[in-house]
C-alpha positions, 0 to 999 in steps of 0.5 A, spaced: 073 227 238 072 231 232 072 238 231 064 239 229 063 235 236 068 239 239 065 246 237 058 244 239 061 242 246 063 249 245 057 253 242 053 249 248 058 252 253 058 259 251 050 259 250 049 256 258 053 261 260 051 266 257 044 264 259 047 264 266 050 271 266 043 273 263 039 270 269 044 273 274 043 280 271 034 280 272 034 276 278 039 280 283 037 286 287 038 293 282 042 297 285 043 305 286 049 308 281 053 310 287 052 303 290 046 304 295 040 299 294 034 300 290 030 301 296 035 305 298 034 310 293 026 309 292 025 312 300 030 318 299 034 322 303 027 325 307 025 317 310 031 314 310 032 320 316 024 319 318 026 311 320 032 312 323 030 316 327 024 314 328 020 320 328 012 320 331 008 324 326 008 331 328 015 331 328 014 328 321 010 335 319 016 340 322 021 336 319 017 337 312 017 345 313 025 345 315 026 341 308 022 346 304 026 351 308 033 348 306 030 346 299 029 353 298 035 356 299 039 351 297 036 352 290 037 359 291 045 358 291 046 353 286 042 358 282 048 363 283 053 358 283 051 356 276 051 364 274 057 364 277 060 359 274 058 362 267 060 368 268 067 364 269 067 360 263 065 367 259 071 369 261 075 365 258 073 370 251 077 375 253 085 375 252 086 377 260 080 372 263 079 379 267 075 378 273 077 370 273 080 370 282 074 374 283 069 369 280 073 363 284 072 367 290 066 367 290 064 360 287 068 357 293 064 364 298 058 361 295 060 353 296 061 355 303 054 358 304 051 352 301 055 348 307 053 351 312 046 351 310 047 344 311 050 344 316 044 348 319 039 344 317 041 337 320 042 341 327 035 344 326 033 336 325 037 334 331 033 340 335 027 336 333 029 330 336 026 328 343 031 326 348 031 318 347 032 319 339 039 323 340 043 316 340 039 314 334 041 322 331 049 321 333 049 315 329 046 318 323 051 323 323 056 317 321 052 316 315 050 324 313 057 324 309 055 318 305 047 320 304 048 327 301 055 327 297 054 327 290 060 322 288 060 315 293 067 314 295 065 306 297 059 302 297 055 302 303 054 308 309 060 307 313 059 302 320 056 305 326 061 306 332 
């Protein structure tokens, strides 16, 4: 076989597989960045909620009004984290980086705050819900961890137990 022949066989190859390579990237379903289905990502966080646990629409409406409530002091507090946390770094200027354990003492007081505010908000959900959908709630509680983090250790929600 001669080489001309043999590269050609080649270039062929290469081109089919990139072609292949190409189709397998446009034709699959896009996902997330941390791995959670495009559609997944679309919905959010608020209709995942709403479709597992099935709420009707005055439940909807009362859960929208704890959103706005949560998303508020969520807010709140990451603003004070951010401030925080500059104040920190701006003390890297000083050649005793004064006030440096009281800045991360409040970072993580703050931290905490926010963790509770979730905590509180997702039990203000469960209050919502009607006694047939508590099941549907415990289950989602399996998830919670998952759908609110922001960096996903695997791929997909863990299995509900």
């Amino acid at each position: 076989m001669s080489k001309i022949k043999l590269l050609s066989i080649a270039v062929i190859g290469l081109l089919a597989a990139n072609i292949a390579v190409v189709c397998f990237l446009l034709l699959r379903k896009p996902m997330h960045p941390e791995g959670m289905p495009q559609a997944e990502k679309k919905e959010g966080p608020k209709q995942i909620i709403i479709d597992k646990l099935h709420f009707s629409k005055e439940q909807v409406v009362a859960y929208e009004a704890i959103i706005v409530k949560h998303r508020e002091a969520v807010k709140g507090l990451k603003d004070s984290i951010s401030n925080t946390k500059n104040n920190l770094y701006q003390s890297l200027k000083t050649e005793t980086f004064a006030g440096k354990d009281s800045l991360i003492n409040l970072l993580s007081d703050l931290q905490k705050r926010i963790e509770t505010v979730h905590y509180e908000h997702f039990a203000q959900i469960k209050k919502l819900c009607k006694p047939e959908q508590i099941e549907d709630f415990n289950n989602l509680t399996n998830e919670l961890a998952f759908y609110f983090t922001t960096e996903k250790k695997s791929t997909q929600p863990p299995p509900n137990n």
